[in-house]
C-alpha positions in Angstrom: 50.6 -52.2 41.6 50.2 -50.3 44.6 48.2 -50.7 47.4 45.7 -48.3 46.8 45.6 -49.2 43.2 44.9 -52.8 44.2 42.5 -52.1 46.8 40.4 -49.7 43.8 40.6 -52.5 41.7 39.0 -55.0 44.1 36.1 -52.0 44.7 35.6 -51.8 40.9 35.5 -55.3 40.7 32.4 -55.7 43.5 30.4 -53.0 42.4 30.5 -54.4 39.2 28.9 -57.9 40.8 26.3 -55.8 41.9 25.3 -54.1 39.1 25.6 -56.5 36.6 23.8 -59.3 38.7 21.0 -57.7 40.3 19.2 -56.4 37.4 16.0 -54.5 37.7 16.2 -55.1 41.2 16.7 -52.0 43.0 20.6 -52.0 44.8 19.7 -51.2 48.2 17.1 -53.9 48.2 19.3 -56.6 46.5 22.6 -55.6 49.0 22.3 -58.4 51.2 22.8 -60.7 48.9 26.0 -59.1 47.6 27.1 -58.9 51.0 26.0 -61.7 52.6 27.8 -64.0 49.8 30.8 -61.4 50.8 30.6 -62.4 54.8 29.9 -66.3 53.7 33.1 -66.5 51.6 34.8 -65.0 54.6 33.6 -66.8 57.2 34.5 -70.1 55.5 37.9 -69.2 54.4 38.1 -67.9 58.0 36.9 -71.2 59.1 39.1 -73.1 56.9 42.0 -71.4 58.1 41.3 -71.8 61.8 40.6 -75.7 61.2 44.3 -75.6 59.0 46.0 -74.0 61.8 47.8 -71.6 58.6 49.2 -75.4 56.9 47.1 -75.0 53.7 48.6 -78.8 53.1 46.0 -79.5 55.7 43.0 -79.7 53.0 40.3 -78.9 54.8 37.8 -78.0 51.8 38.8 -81.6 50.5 37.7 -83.6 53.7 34.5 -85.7 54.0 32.3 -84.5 56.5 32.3 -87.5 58.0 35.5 -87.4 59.2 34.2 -84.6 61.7 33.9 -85.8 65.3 31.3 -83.8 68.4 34.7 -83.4 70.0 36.1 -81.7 67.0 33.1 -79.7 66.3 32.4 -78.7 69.7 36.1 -77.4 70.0 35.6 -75.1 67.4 32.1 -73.8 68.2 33.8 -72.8 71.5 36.7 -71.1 69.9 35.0 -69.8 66.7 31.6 -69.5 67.8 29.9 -71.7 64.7 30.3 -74.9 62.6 30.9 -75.1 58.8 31.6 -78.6 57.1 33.9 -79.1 54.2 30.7 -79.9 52.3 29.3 -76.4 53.3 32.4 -74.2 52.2 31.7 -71.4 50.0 34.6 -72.6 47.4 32.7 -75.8 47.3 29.2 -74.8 47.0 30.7 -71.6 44.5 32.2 -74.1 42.4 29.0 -76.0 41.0 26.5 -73.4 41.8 26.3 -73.0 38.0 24.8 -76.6 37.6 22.7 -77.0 41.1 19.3 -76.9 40.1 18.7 -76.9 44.1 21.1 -73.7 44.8 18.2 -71.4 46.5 17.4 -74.4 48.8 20.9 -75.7 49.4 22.3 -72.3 50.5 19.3 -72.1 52.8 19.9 -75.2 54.5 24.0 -74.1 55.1 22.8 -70.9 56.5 20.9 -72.5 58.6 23.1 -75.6 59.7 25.9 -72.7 60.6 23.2 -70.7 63.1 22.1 -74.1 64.3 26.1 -74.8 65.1 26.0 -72.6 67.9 22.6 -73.1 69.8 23.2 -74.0 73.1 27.2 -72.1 73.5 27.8 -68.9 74.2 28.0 -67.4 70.8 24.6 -68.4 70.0 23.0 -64.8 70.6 26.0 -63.5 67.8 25.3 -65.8 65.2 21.2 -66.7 65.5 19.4 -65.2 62.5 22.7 -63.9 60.9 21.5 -65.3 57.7 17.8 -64.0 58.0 18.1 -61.4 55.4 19.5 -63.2 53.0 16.3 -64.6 51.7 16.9 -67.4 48.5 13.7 -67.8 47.9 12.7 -64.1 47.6 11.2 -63.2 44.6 13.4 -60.5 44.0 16.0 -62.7 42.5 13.3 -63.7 40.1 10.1 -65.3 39.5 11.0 -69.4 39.0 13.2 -71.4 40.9 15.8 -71.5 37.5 15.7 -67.1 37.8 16.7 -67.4 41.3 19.2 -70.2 40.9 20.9 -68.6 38.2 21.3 -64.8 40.3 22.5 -66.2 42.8 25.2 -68.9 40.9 26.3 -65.2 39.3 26.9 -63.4 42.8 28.8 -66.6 43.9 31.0 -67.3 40.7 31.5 -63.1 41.0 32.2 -63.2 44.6 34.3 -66.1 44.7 36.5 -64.5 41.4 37.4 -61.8 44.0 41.0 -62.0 44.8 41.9 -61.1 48.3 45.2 -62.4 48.2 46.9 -64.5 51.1 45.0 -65.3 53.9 46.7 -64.8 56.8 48.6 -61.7 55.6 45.8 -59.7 53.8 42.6 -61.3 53.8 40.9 -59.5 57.0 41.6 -56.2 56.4 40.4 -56.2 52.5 37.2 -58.4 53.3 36.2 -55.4 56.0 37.3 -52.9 53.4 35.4 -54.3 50.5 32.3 -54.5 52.5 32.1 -51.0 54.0 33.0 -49.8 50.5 29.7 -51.7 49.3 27.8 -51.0 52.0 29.0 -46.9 51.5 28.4 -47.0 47.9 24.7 -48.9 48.3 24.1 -46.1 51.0 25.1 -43.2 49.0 22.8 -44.2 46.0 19.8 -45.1 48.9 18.8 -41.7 49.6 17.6 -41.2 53.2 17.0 -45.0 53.9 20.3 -45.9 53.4 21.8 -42.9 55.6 20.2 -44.7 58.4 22.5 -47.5 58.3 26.0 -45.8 57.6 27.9 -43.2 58.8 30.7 -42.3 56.5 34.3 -43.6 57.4 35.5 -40.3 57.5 32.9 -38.4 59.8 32.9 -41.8 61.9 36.9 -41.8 62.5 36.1 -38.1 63.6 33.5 -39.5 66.3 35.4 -42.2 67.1 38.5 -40.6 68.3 37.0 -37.5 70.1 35.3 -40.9 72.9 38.4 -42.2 73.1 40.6 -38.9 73.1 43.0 -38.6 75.9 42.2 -42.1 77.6 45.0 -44.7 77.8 42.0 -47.5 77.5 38.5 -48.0 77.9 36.9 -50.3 79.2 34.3 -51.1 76.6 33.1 -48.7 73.5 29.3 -48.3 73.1 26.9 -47.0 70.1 23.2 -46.8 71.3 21.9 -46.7 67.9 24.3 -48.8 66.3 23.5 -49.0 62.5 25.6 -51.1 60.5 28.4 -50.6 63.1 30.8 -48.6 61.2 31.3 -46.1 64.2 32.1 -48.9 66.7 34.6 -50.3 63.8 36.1 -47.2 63.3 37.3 -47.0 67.0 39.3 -50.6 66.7 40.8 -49.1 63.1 42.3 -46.0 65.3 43.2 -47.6 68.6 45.1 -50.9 69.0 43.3 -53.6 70.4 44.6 -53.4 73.9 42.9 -49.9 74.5 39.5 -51.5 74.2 39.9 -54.0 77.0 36.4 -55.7 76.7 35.1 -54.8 73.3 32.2 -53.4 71.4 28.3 -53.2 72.3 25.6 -51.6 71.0 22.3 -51.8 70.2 20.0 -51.5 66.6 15.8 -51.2 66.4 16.2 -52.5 62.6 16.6 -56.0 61.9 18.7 -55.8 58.5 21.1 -53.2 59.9 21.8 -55.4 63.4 23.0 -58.0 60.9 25.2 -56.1 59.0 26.8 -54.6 62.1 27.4 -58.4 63.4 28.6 -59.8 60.0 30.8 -56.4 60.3 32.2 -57.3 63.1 33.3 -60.7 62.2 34.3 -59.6 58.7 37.0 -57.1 60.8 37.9 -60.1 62.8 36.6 -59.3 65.9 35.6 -62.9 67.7 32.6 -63.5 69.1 33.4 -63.2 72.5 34.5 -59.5 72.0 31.4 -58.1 70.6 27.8 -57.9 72.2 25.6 -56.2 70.0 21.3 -56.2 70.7 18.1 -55.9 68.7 15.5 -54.0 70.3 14.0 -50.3 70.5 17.1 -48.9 73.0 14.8 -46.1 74.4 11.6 -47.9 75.4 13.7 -51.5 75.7 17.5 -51.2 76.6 19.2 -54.8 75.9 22.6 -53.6 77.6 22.1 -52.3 81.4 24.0 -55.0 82.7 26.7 -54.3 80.9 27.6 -50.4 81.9 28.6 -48.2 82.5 31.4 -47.4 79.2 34.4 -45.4 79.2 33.4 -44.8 75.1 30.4 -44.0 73.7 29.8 -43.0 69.9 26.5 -42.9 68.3 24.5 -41.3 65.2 21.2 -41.4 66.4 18.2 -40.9 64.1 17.2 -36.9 63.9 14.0 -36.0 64.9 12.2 -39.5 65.6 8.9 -39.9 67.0 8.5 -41.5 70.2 5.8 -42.0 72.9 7.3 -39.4 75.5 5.0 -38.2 77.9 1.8 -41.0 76.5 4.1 -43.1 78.9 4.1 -41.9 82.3 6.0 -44.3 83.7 9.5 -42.9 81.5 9.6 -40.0 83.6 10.8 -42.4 86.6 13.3 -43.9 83.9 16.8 -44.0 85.6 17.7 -42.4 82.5 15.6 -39.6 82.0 14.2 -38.7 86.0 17.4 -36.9 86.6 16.9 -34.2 84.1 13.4 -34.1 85.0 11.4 -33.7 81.9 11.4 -36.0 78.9 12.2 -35.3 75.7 9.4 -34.1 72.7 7.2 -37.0 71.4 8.0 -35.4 68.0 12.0 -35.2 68.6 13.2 -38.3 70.6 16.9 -36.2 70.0 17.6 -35.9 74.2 16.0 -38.9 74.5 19.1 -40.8 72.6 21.5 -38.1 74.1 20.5 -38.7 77.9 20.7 -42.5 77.4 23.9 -42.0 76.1 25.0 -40.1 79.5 23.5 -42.3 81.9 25.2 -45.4 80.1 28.3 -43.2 80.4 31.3 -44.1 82.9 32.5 -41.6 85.3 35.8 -41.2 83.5 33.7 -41.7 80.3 33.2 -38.9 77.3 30.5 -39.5 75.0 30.4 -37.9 71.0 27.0 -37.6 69.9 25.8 -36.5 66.1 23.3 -34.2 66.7 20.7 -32.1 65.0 21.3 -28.5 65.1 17.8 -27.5 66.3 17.8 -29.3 69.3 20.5 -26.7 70.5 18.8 -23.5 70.6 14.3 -24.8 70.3 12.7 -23.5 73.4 10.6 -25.8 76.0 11.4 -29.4 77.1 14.3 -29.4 75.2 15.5 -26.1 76.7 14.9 -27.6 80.4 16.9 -30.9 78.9 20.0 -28.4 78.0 19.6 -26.6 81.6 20.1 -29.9 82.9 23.3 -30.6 81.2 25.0 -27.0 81.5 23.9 -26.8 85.2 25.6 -30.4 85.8 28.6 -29.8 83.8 27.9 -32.6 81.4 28.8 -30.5 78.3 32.6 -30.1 76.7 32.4 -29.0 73.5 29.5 -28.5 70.6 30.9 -28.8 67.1 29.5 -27.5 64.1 30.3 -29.9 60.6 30.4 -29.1 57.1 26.9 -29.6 55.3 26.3 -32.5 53.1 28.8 -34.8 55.4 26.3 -37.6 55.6 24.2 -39.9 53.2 20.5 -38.8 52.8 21.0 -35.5 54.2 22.6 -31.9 53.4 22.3 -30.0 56.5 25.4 -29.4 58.5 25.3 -31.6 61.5 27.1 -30.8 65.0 28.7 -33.1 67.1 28.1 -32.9 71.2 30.5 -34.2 73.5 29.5 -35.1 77.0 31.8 -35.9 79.4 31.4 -36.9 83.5 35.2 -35.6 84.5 35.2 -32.1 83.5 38.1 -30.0 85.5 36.0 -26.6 84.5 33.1 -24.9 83.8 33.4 -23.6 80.5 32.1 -24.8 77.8 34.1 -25.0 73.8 32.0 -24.3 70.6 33.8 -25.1 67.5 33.1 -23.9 64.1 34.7 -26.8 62.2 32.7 -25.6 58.8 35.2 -24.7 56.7 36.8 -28.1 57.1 35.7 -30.3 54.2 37.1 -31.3 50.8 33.8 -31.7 47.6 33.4 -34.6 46.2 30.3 -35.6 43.7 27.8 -36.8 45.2 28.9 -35.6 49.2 31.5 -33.5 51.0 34.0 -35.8 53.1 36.4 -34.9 55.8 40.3 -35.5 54.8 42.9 -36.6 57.2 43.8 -32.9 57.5 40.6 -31.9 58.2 40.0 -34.2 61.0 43.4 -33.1 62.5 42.8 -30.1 62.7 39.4 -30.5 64.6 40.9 -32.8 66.9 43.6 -29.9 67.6 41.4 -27.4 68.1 39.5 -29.9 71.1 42.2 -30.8 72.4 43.8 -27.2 72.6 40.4 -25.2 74.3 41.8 -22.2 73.0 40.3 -19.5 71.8 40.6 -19.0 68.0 39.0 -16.0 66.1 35.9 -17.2 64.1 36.3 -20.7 64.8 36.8 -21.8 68.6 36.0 -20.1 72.0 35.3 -21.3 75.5 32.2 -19.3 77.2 31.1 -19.6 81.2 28.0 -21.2 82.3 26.9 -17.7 83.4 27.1 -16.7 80.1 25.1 -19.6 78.8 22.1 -19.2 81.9 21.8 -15.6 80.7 21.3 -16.9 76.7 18.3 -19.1 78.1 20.7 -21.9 77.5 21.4 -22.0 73.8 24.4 -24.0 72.5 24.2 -22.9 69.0 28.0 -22.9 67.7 26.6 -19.5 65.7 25.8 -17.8 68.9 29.0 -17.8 70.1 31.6 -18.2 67.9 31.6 -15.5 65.4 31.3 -16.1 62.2 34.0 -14.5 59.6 33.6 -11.3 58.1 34.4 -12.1 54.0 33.5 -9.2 52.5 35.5 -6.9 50.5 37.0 -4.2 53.0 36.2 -0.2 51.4 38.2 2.5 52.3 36.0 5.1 52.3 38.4 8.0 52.6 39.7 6.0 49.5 37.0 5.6 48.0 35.6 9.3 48.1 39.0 10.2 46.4 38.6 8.4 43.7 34.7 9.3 43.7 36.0 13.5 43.5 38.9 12.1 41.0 36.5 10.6 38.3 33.8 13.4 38.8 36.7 15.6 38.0 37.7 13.7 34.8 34.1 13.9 33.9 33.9 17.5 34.4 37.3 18.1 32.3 35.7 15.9 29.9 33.0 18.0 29.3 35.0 21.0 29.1 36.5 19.7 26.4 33.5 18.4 24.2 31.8 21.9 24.4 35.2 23.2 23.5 34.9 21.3 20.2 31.4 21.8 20.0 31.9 25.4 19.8 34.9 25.5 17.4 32.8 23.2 15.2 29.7 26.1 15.3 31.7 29.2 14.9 
C-alpha cells in the first residue's frame, strides 16, 4: 500500500469516528471532541516518547505515578511545556473507557491536571484552557451521565484503533494530516461558520509562499487573524525550519478556533517555545506589538466585518491607522485588517492578504485608504482567484501583496482565474496551478489577458482602482466571423435557393401543361 493509499485509508477511517459516534449531534458542533481526543492521543504518545528517550523498553505507560519526582516533572515541563502521568495516558484511559462509569469526570480532571502542569513556566500562556472546548459534561454527548460516558468511550476506542504507525518515523506528520483533513472536511460541510476557521491547504500553500517568496529567512511569520492556523502551518510545510528563525505568532478573536490553531501547532510538532499565538479582538486589542515587526505576514481576514471605526475617536491616533489618515468603514473593517498587517510589517517584509474584491475599486474612505498605499508604494501585485476556492463562500477572492522594499513603481495585476481544477463540493488549486501563479509574480511580465504591470500615474488618473478587471484585459472567447466569408456563403445559399426555385416552377409547370 502506498502512501497515498494509506494516508486515504486513515481519512476514511476518522470521518467514519465522527459520523458514526456523534449522532444527531450536528458535526461542526461535535468536532472538538473528535479532535481534541485526536490532539490527546498525540500529545501523550508524544509525551511518552520524549519521557522514553525513542527506547520503547523504557515502559513509560506501565509506570506508577509515584515513581515521578518535582525534579523529573519539572524537567519536562521546561522542555515539553506540560505534565502527563502514566496514569493519565490516553492508551491507558482508552483502554477501560468502556467500563468507567466516571469517564466524563475523569477526562475532565486529566485535562485539567495537564493545563495545571504548566502554571507558573513559560509555556503556561500555550497550554492554559487548551482543553476548554472539550466540554464532557455537555449535553450534546447526551442527556445522563451513562449517554455521555458511552460517546465519548466510542471516540476514544475509535481514536485509539487509528494506526499511525511508528512513532518516531511517521507519527507527526500523519497526526497533523489527519487533523487538518477533519478539520477541512467539518469546515466544508459548516457552511459559512466553518469558512471562518479554515483556509483550504491549497489556497493557503499559495499565500504562504508568495510572504516568504524570495527571502533566504524570516525572522518570524505572522497571521493577524489567525483561524485554526492552517496558513501559519502551511509556511513550515514549504520552508525548512531554519528559514523561520523564531517561529509563528498570530492572533484569533474566537475562542474555539485559538485552540485549534494551538493544538495545530503542537500536533505539527512545533514546541512551545516556537509558537506565540493570542486571544483577543487584534483591531481594537493587539496582543503582539512587542513582538514586531515580521519579515512574513499571511492572513485571511474576515470580509466585510463590522467594527466601531470612527464611534472611536481615539483609532484615528492608532499607530496603525494615523498614517493613512482615515479609518476604515464601520460596515467593512477590510483596510482595517490590511493596514494592521502593514504596520506589523518589517522593512524587508512582504505581506499576502485575502481580500474581498470590492474593497478595490468602492469609492470614499476606502478609496483614500488605496491612495495611501499606491502613493507610498506599499502595493506589488493584486491577484484575482478562481470562484468557489474557499468554504462558505463562492465569490472569487483576490489576494493583495504589500511589500516595504519595492525597487519600482509599478504595480502587477494578475488574472489567475483560469487556474483551478472542479471538485464537488469546491474548486481547489493543483500544484500546477499554484506554479504557475507563483511564475507569473515572480516574472512581472506582461502577459496578454492575464498579467500586466501599470504606473502609479496611471492608477492616480483611475481614482485609484485596483480591480484586476480594469487592467488586465479579459480574453476575447468568442467565435471569430469572417465576414467577407460569411457574405460569400450568405450570396452562395441565396443563390441555391434561387436555383431551387427555378426548378420547382419548372416542374410545376410541366405538371400543369
Amino acid at each position: 500500500m502506498t502512501a497515498s493509499q494509506q494516508r486515504a485509508q486513515l481519512h476514511r477511517h476518522i470521518w467514519k469516528i465522527a459520523d458514526d459516534v456523534r449522532g444527531a449531534v450536528d458535526g461542526w458542533d461535535f468536532k472538538q471532541y473528535v479532535l481534541g481526543t485526536l490532539f490527546y492521543r498525540f500529545i501523550s504518545e508524544h509525551f511518552t516518547d520524549y519521557i522514553q528517550g525513542g527506547d520503547a523498553s523504557v515502559g513509560y505507560a506501565a509506570m506508577t505515578d509515584d515513581i515521578i519526582t518535582p525534579e523529573i516533572k519539572d524537567n519536562a515541563v521546561k522542555t515539553k511545556g506540560y505534565f502527563i502521568y502514566p496514569s493519565q495516558l490516553f492508551c491507558n484511559v482508552a483502554a477501560h473507557a468502556h467500563k468507567n462509569d466516571q469517564l466524563n469526570t475523569e477526562l475532565k480532571a486529566i485535562f485539567s491536571a495537564i493545563e495545571k502542569s504548566a502554571s507558573g513556566y513559560p509555556s503556561e500562556a500555550a497550554i492554559k484552557g487548551l482543553f476548554d472546548d472539550f466540554d464532557t459534561t455537555s449535553n450534546r454527548l447526551g442527556s445522563t451521565v451513562a449517554d455521555k460516558n458511552k460517546r465519548l468511550a466510542a471516540v476514544l476506542k475509535g481514536v485509539a484503533e487509528l494506526d499511525f504507525g511508528s512513532f518516531e518515523d511517521h507519527h507527526i506528520d500523519l497526526f497533523g494530516d489527519a487533523y487538518e483533513y477533519l478539520i477541512s472536511n467539518y469546515a466544508a460541510n459548516a457552511g459559512k461558520s466553518g469558512g471562518e476557521f479554515f483556509t483550504p491547504q491549497n489556497v493557503s500553500q499559495l499565500i504562504a509562499r508568495l510572504a516568504l517568496f524570495g527571502q533566504e529567512s524570516v525572522n518570524k511569520i505572522y497571521d493577524p487573524a489567525c483561524g485554526s492556523g492552517s496558513l501559519l502551518l502551511q509556511a513550515k510545510k514549504q520552508f525548512d525550519e531554519h528559514k523561520i528563525e523564531e517561529g509563528f505568532f498570530g492572533q484569533e478573536i474566537n475562542h474555539t478556533a485559538y485552540n485549534l490553531a494551538r493544538m495545530n501547532m503542537f500536533l505539527h510538532n512545533i514546541n512551545y517555545d516556537k509558537f506565540h499565538l493570542a486571544l483577543g479582538d487584534t483591531l481594537l486589542n493587539p496582543q503582539l506589538k512587542d513582538d514586531k515587526p515580521f519579515d512574513a505576514i499571511v492572513s485571511n481576514p474576515p470580509y466585510s466585518l463590522n467594527w466601531i471605526g470612527s464611534d472611536d475617536p481615539t483609532l484615528i491616533n492608532d499607530d496603525r491607522f494615523a498614517p493613512a489618515g482615515i479609518l476604515a468603514p464601520k460596515s467593512k473593517a477590510d483596510f482595517a485588517f490590511i493596514l494592521h498587517a502593514l504596520s506589523y510589517l518589517s522593512a524587508k517584509g512582504r505581506a499576502a492578504i485575502v481580500s474581498f474584491p470590492g474593497i478595490f475599486y468602492r469609492g470614499g474612505a476606502e478609496q483614500k485608504i488605496r491612495r495611501y498605499l499606491v502613493d507610498n508604494n506599499y502595493v506589488e501585485t493584486v491577484i484575482a482567484l478562481a470562484p468557489n476556492l474557499f468554504f462558505g463562500t463562492t465569490i472569487a477572492v483576490n489576494i493583495l501583496v504589500l511589500s516595504r522594499h519595492k525597487t519600482d513603481t509599478t504595480i502587477q495585476f494578475i488574472d489567475a482565474g483560469r487556474y483551478f481544477k472542479k471538485e464537488t463540493n469546491n474548486n481547489i488549486l493543483t500544484a500546477e496551478h499554484i506554479e504557475q501563479i507563483l511564475q507569473h509574480f515572480a516574472a512581472k511580465a506582461d502577459v496578454p489577458h492575464i498579467a500586466c504591470n501599470i504606473a502609479q500615474e496611471t492608477i492616480r488618473a483611475n481614482d485609484y482602482n485596483l480591480a484586476v478587471s480594469s487592467y488586465v484585459e479579459a480574453e476575447d472567447t468568442r467565435e471569430i466571423i469572417d465576414i467577407t466569408q460569411l457574405n460569400a456563403d450568405i450570396r452562395a445559399t441565396v443563390a441555391k435557393i434561387d436555383q431551387l426555385r427555378r426548378e420547382i416552377d419548372e416542374v410545376i409547370a410541366e405538371i400543369e401543361a
